[in-house]
TORPA-353776 format. One line per 8 residues: number of its first residue (from 1); their letters; for each residue x, y, z of N, C-alpha, C, O. Coordinates in steps of 0.1 Angstrom, whole numbers. Each point is the difference from the previous one (the first is absolute). Layout:
BEGIN
NUM) A) X/Y/Z/X/Y/Z/X/Y/Z/X/Y/Z; ... .
! end
This chain:
BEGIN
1) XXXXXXXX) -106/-270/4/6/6/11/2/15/-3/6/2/-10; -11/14/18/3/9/-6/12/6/5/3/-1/11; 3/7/-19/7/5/-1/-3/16/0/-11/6/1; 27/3/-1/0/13/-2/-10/3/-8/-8/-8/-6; 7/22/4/-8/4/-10/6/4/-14/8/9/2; -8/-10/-10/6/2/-9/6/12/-8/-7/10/-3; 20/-11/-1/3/17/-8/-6/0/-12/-10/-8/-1; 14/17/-11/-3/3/-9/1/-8/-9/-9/-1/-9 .
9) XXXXXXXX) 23/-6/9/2/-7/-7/-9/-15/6/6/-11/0; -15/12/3/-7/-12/8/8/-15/4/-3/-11/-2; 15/17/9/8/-10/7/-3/2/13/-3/12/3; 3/-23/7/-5/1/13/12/11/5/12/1/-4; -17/7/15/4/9/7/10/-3/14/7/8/7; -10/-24/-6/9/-2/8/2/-12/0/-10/-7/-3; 26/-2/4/2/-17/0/-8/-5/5/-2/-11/-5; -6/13/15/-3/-15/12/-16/2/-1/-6/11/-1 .
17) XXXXXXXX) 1/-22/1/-18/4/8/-2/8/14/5/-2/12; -15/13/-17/3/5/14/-10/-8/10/-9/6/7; 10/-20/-7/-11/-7/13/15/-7/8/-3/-9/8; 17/12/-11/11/-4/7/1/-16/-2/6/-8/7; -15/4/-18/5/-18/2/9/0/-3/7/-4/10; 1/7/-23/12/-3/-4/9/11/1/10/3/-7; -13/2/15/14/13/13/10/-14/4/-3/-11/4; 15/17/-8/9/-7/2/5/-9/17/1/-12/4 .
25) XXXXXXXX) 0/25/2/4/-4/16/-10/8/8/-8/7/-6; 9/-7/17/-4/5/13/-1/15/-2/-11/6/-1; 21/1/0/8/11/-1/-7/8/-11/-3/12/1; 0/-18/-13/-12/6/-9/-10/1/4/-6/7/-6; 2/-11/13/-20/-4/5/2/12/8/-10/7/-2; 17/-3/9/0/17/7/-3/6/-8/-7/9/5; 9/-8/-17/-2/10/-9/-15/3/-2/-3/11/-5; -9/-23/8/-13/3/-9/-4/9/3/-9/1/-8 .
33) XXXXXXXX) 10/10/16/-3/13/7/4/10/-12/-7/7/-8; 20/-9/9/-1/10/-13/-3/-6/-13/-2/9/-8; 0/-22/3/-2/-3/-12/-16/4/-2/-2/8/-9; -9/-12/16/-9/8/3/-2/12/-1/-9/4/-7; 16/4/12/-2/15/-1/7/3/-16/-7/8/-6; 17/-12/1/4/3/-13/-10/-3/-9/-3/7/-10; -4/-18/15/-12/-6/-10/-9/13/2/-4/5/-11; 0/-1/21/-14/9/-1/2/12/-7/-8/8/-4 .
41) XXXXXXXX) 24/-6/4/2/14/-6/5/-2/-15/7/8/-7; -12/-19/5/3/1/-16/13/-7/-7/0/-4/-12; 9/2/19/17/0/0/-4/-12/-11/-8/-9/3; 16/9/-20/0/-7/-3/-6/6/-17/4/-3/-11; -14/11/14/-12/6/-5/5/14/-6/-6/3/-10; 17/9/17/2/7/-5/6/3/-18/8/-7/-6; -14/18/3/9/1/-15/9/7/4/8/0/-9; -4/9/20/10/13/1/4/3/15/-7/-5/8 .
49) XXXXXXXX) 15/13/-5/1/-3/16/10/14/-6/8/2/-9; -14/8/22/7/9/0/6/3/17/-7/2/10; 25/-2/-12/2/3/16/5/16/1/11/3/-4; -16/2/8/2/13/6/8/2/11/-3/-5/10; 17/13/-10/6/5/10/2/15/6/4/10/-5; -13/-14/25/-4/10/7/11/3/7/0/0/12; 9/2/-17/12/9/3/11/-6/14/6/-11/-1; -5/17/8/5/11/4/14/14/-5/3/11/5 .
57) XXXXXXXX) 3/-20/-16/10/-2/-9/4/8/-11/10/6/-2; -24/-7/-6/-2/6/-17/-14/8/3/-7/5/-9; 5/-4/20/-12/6/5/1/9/16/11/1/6; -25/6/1/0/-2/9/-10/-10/7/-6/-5/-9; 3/0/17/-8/-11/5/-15/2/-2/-8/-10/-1; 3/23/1/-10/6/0/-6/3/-17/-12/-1/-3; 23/6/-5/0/-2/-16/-10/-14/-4/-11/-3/-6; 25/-3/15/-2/-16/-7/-11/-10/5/-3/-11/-6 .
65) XXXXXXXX) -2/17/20/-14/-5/3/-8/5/-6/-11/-5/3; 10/15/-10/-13/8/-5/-1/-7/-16/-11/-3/-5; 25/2/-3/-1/-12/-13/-7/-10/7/-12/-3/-4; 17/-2/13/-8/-17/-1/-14/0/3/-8/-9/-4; 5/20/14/-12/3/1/-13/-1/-12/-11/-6/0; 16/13/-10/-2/8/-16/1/-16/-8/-10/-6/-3; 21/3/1/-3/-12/-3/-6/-10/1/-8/-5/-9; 9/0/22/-11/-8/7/-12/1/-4/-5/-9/-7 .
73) XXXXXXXX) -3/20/10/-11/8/-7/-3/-3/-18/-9/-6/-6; 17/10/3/-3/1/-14/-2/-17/-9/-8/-6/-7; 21/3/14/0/-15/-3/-13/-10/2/-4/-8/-8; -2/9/22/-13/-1/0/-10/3/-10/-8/-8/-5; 10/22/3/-10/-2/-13/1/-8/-14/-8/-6/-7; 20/9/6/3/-5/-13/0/-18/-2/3/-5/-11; -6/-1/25/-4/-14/0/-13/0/-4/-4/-9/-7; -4/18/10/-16/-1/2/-2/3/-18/-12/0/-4 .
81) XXXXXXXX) 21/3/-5/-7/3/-13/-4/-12/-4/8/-9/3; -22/5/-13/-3/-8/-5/17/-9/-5/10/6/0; -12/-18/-2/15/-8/-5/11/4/-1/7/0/-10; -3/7/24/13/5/3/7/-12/2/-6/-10/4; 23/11/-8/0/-10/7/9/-1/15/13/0/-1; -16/-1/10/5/4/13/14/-2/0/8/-8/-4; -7/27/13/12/5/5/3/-2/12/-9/2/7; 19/-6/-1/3/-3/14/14/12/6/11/-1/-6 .
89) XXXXXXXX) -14/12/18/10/5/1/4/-1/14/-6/-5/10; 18/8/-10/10/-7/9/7/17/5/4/7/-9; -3/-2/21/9/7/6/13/-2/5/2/-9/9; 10/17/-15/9/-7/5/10/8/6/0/11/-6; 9/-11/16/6/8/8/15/6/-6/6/10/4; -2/-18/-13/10/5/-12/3/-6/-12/6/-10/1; -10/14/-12/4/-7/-12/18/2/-7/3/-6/-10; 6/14/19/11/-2/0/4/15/-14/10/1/-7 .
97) XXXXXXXX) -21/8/6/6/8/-12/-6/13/12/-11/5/-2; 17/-1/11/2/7/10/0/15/-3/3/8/8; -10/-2/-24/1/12/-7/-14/1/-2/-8/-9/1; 5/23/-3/-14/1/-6/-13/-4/-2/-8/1/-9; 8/-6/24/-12/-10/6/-13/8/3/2/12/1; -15/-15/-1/3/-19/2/1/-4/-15/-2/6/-11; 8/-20/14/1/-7/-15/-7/-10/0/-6/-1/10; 5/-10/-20/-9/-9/-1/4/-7/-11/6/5/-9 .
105) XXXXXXXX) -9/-18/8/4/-12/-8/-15/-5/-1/-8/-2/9; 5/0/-27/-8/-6/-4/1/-14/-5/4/0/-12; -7/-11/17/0/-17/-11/-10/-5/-2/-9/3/8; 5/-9/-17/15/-9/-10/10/14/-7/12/0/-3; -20/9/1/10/8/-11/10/7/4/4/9/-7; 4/-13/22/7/7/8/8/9/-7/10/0/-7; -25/16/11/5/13/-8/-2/4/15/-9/-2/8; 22/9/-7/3/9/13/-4/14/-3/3/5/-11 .
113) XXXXXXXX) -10/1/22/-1/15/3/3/9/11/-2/-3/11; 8/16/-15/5/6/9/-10/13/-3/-8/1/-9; 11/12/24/-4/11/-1/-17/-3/-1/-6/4/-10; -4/-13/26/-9/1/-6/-7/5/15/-3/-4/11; 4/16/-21/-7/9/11/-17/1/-2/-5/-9/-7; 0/14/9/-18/1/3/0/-1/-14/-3/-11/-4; 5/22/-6/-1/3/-17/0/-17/-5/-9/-7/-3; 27/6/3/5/-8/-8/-9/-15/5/-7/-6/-8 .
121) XXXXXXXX) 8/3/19/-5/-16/4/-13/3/-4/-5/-10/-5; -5/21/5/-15/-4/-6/7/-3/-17/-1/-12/-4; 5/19/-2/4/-7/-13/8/-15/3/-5/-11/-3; 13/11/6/-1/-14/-2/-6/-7/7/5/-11/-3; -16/9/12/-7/-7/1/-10/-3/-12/-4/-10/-6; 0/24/4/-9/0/-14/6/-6/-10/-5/-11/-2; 13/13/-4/6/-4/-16/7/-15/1/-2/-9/-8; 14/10/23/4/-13/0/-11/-12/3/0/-10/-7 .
129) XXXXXXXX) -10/13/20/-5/-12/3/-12/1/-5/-5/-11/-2; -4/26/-2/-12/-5/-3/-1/-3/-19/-8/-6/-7; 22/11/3/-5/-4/-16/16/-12/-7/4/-6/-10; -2/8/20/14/-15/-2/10/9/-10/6/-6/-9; -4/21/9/11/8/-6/11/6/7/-2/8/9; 20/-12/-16/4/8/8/-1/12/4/-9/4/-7; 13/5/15/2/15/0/17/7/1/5/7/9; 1/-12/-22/12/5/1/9/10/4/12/0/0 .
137) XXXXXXXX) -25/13/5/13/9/4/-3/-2/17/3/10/6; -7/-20/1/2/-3/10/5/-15/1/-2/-6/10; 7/2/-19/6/-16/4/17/2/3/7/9/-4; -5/-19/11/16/5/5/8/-14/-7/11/1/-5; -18/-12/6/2/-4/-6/-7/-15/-2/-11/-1/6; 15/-12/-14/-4/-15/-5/5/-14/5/11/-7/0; -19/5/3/5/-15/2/-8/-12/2/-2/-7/10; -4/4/-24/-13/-11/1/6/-12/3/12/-3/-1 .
145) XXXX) -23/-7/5/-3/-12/14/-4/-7/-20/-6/5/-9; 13/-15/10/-8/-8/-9/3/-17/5/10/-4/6; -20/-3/-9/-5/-18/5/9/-7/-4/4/-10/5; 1/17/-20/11/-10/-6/14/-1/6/8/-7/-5 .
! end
C-alpha cells in the first residue's frame, strides 16, 4: 500500500496510506485533496524548509516581497544542483521578531536571521542554504527541531 514519500531519515512522510483505506473517519477522506497535493510537492522529502517573513512589521511589504521573490528564485536553483537535497520555502506574514526584517528561520537547524536585505539574504541564501553553513554575523538567533 503506498504511502508518503519518504524523509531523510527514510521514515514514511506521512501515518496513513494515501489511497484513504485506513483514513480513520469520513472527515479525513476530505482531506485527499490536500494529501495529494502535499504528495506532489514533495512534503515528507524535504531536508530543510526555510520560512521567510514579508513584513509588514520588521519590514516594508515591498522589502519583504522582493526577499521572497529572491528567495524563491534562488531556492529553485539550488534544488536543480546535481544531489541537492531539496529545500522547501515557505512565506510568512510574521515570524513574531518585528526588528530588522525581513527575517527568516532555517530547519532542522532552526538558525534565525535578521537584517536580510538584498546583500545580506544573497549571503545567506549562499552560505546558509547552498553550502549548509552558518552566517553568524547575521543570525539572531537558535533553536534546532530534533526527532528525539
Amino acid at each position: 500500500m503506498p504511502t508518503g514519500r519518504a524523509g531523510r531519515d527514510g521514515r514514511p512522510g506521512f501515518p496513513y496510506p494515501l489511497d484513504g483505506r485506513s483514513v480513520p473517519d469520513k472527515k479525513s477522506t476530505d482531506l485527499d485533496g490536500a494529501r495529494a497535493e502535499a504528495q506532489r510537492r514533495g512534503v515528507g522529502g524535504y531536508g530543510r524548509h526555510v520560512f521567510i517573513c514579508t513584513g509588514p512589521d520588521c519590514c516594508t511589504t515591498e522589502e519583504g516581497m522582493a526577499a521572497w521573490t529572491r528567495l524563491k528564485s534562488r531556492v529553485g536553483e539550488l534544488n536543480k544542483r546535481e544531489g541537492a537535497t531539496p529545500i522547501y520555502r515557505t512565506k510568512v506574514g510574521c515570524l513574531r521578531i518585528c526588528e530588522s526584517g525581513p527575517t527568516a528561520v532555517v530547519y532542522p537547524e532552526g538558525r534565525w536571521y535578521g537584517g536580510l536585505e538584498p546583500d545580506a539574504l544573497e549571503r545567506m541564501i549562499a552560505e546558509e542554504l547552498g553550502e549548509g553553513r552558518p552566517v553568524p554575523d547575521l543570525q539572531i538567533g537558535e533553536n534546532p527541531l530534533s526527532l528525539e
